[in-house]
N, C-alpha and C positions, 0 to 999 in steps of 0.2 A: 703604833708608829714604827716604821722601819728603822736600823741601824741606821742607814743611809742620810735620815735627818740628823741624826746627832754629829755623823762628821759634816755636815756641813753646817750645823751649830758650832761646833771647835773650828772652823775657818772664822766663822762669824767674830767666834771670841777674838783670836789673834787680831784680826782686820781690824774690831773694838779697841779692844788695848792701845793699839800704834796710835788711833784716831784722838785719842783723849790723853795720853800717858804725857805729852810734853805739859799737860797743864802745870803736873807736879811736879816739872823738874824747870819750869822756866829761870828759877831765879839761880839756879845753879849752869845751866845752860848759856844765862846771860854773864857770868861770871866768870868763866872759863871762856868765854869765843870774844869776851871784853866790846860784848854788845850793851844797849839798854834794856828794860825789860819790858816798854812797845817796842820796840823791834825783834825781841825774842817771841814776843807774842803774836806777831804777820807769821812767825813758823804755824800757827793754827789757823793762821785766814788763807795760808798758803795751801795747806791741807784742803781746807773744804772746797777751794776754786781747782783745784786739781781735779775731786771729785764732779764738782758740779760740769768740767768740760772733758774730762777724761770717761765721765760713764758711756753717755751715748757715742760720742767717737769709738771708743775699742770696741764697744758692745757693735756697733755696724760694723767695723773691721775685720772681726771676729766670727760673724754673725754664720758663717757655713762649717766653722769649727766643731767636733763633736763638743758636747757638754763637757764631759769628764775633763778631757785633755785638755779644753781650758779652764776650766775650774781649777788643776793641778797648775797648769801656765802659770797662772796669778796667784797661787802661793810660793813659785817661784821666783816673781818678780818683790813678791811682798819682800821674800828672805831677802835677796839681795840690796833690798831698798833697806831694811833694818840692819842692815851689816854697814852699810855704806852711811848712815846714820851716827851709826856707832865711832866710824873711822874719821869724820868729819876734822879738817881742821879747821874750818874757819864758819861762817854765818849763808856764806851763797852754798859751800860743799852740801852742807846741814839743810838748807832750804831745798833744795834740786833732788838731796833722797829723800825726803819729805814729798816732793811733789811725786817724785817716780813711785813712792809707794800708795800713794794716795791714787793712782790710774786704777790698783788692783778693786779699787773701794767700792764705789759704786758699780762696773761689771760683773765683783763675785757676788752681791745682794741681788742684782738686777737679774741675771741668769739660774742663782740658786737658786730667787722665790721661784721661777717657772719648773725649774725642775722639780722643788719641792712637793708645788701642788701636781706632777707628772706621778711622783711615787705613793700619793693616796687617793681612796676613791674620792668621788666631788664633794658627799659631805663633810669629807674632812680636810678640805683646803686651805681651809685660811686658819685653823689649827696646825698645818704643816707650814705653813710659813712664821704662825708665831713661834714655833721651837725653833725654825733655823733661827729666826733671829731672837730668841732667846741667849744664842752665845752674843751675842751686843750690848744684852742687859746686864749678863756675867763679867762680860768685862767690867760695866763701868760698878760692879756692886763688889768685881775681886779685881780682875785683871787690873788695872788702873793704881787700887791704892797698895796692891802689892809692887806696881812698876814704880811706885813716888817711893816704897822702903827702901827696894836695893839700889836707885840712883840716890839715896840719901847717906847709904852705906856703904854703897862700895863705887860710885860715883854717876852719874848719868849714862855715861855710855853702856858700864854695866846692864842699866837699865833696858838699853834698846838692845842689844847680844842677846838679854834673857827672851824678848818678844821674837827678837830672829828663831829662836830656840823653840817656843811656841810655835812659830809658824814651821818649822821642819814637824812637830810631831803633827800637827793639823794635818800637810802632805801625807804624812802615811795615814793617816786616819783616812783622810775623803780618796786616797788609791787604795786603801782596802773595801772600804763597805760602800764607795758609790758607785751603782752598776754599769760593767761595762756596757758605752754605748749598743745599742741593737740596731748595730745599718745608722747610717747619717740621717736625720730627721729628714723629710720632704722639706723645703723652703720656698716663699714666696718667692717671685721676682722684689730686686731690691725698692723700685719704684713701689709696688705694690708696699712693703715695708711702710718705707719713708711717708708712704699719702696719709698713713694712719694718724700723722701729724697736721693732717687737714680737718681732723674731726673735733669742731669745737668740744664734744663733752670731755674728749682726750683732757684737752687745756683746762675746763672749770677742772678736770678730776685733781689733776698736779694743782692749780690755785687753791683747791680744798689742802693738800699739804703741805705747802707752804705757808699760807697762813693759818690753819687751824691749829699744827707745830710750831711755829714762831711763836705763840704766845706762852708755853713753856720757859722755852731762852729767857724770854724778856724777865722772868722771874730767877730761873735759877743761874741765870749766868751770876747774878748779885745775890746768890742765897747764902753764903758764908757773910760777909757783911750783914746779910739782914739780920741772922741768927746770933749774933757777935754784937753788933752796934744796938740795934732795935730790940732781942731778945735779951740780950747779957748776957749768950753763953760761952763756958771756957773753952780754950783748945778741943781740950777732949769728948766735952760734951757736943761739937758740932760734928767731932770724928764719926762721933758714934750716929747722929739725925743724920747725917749724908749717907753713912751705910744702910739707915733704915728707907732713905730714902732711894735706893738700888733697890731692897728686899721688895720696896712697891712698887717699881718698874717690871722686874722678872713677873708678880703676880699680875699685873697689868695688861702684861705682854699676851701672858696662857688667858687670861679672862679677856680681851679684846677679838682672840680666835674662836674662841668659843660659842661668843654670841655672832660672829660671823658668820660663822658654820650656820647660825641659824636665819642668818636674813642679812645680809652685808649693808643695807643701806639704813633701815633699823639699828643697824651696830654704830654705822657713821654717822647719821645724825644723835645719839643719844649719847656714845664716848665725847664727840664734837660738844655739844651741850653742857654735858660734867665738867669736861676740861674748862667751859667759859666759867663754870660759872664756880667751879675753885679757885680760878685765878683770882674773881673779882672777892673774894673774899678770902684776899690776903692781905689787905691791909690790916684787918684784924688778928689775923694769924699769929701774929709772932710776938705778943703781949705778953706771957709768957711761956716758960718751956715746954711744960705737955704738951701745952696746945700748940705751940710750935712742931712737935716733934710727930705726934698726932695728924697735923695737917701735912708734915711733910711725906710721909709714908701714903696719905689719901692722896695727894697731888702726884707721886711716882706712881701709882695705881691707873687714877683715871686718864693721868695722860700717855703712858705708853699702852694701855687699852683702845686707842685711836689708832694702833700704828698696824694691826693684821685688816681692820676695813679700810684703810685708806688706801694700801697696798691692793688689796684685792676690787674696789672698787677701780682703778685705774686699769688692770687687768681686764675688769671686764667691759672697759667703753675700749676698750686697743683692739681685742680679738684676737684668733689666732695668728692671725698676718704681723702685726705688730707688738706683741704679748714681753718678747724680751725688750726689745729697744723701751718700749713706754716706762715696764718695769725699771730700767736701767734711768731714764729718765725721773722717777720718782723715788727713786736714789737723790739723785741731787737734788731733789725739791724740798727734801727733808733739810742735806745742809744748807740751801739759799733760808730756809728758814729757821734754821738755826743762826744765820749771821744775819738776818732783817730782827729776828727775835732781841739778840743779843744789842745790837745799834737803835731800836727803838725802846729798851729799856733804860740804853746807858741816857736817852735823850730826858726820858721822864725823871730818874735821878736825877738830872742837873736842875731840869726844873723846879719840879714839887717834892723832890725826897725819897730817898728809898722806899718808902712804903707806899708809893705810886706806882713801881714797876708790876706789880699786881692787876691792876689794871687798866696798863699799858698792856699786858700781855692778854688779858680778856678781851678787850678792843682788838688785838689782833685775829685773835680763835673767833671770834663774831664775826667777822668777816670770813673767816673761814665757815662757821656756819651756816651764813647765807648762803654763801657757794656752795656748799651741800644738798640744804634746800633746795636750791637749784639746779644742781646735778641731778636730784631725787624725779624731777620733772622733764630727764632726757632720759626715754628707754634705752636699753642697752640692745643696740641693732642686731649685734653679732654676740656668739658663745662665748663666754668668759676668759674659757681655755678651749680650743682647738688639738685636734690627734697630730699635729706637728708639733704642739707643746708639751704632750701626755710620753711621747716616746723620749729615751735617753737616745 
């Protein structure tokens, strides 16, 4: 695997970090801008709706840009949006650099995976896109609880200066080792783009990650509660099952590329599968510790194991005509399904109890893997990736 992927793994990471970091500083965030802590918490629903309408917009706006120099673009926007974060003085300042840095989100996922799978041969595609987004998994297993230490120490704002700071060193990273453009890609007419959004299996591919994702959320949005109320464990002992459960997302991540590399739709229905049927056997889970802690490590495994064939699976019903936009588009399908996940879990907690969002969230991923199924029975017309997508 080239240099090339790791700097745009450390973009990954930064973009990670900012997307997740406010979880750990909310209740200091609300304390300091003398908000509530639902309304400090729409700063995270602000975030994902930025992503879900800001990916395809820039990604077409952008779309005859060389690669590099946007790629570097949006870690300049990132910086700026984390600086501006930082300086906030009130709840709307804070929300609006939140939203501005959230535009970078879905664009640099959605353009890096296509670059990604440009800088290795075809067998190793969907292994090039699970390291880029392996700096995602980093963040949420480092970046993240080291961003909740120093807004605990030396205040929140701290907190987002240090992410700014991260995203300047990403910048030199992805302007040193990602290869200068070779000539401007050839491009479709934009029409030609945009029709790829005509193609039903485009739409099951993103309904495959939307819901086959949501049912995640629907779990671990309330995984500290579960492990606390339902489990009995202390402070520390949840510290420690949330890192183990990063350490199963990272291996998840390389083990979901891998078996893609060997058949993407085999990868998709069978990661899709696991993840249902972990979910459905968490009501059991959290009885007590080991096996809490046990499952939560298999549950970070099998479900970011979904996330290099769901990606490439969409890639390959788009084509090369439409390869970034769809890409960029299954950016946001991930957050719509992290916020259907999270709103259909908080529903079954109110009903039957925490140890129903388990599932909740398996009923969601089953509907995602129907749509698999289903996807599985539309050939893919056109090339996966195209020689406008293979060149920087």
């Amino acid at each position: 695997m080239p240099l090339s992927l790791l700097a745009l793994a450390a973009g990954a990471f930064g973009i990670g970090t900012t997307e997740f970091i406010i979880m750990g500083l909310l209740t200091q965030v609300g304390t300091d801008l003398g908000i509530t802590l639902p309304t400090a918490g729409t700063l995270i629903s602000g975030y994902a709706i930025g992503v879900a309408v800001g990916a395809p917009v820039l990604t077409l706006l952008t779309r005859n840009w060389p690669r590099k120099r946007l790629l570097l673009s949006l870690m300049l926007i990132f910086i700026a949006g984390n600086v501006a974060a930082a300086a906030a003085p009130g709840y709307g300042w804070l929300m609006a650099a939140r939203m501005l840095t959230s535009l970078t989100h879905g664009t640099f996922f959605g353009v890096g995976a296509v670059v990604a799978t440009g800088l290795v041969p075809p067998h190793k595609r969907a292994s090039a896109i699970a390291l880029m987004f392996s700096g995602l998994t980093l963040a949420t297993l480092l970046g993240v609880p080291a961003g909740a230490w120093i807004g605990q120490h030396f205040g929140w704002r701290s907190a987002f200066i240090a992410v700014a700071a991260v995203g300047v060193a990403a910048y030199a990273i992805l302007a040193l080792f990602v290869p200068r453009d070779q000539g401007r890609p050839p491009l479709s007419p934009l029409g030609q783009e945009l029709a790829v959004l005509g193609r039903a299996p485009v739409w099951v591919g993103l309904g495959v990650t939307v819901f086959g994702f949501a049912g995640l959320f629907a779990l671990y949005t309330y995984i500290e509660p579960l492990l606390k109320q339902v489990t009995g464990m202390s402070d520390n002992l949840v510290a420690v099952t949330l890192l183990l459960f990063g350490a199963g997302l990272a291996a998840g991540n390389l083990l979901g590329g891998r078996m893609a590399d060997r058949g993407v739709m085999p990868a998709l229905l069978l990661t899709t599968a696991g993840l249902m049927a972990a979910l459905a056997l968490g009501p059991w889970a959290f009885a007590q510790p080991l096996v809490a802690m046990a499952y939560t490590v298999a549950l970070g495994t099998v479900a970011f194991a979904t996330v290099a064939p769901m990606q490439m699976r969409v890639l390959q019903q788009a084509g090369p005509a439409g390869a970034t936009l769809v890409s960029s588009l299954n950016i946001a399908a991930f957050n719509l399904g992290n916020a259907l996940g999270a709103w259909t879990g908080g529903l079954a907690l109110s009903g039957l109890g925490l140890r129903s969002v388990g599932w909740a969230g398996a009923a969601l991923t089953g509907v995602g893997l129907l749509l698999a199924l289903w996807s599985a029975r539309m050939p893919a017309s056109v090339p996966a990736i195209g020689p406008a997508q293979q060149s920087l």
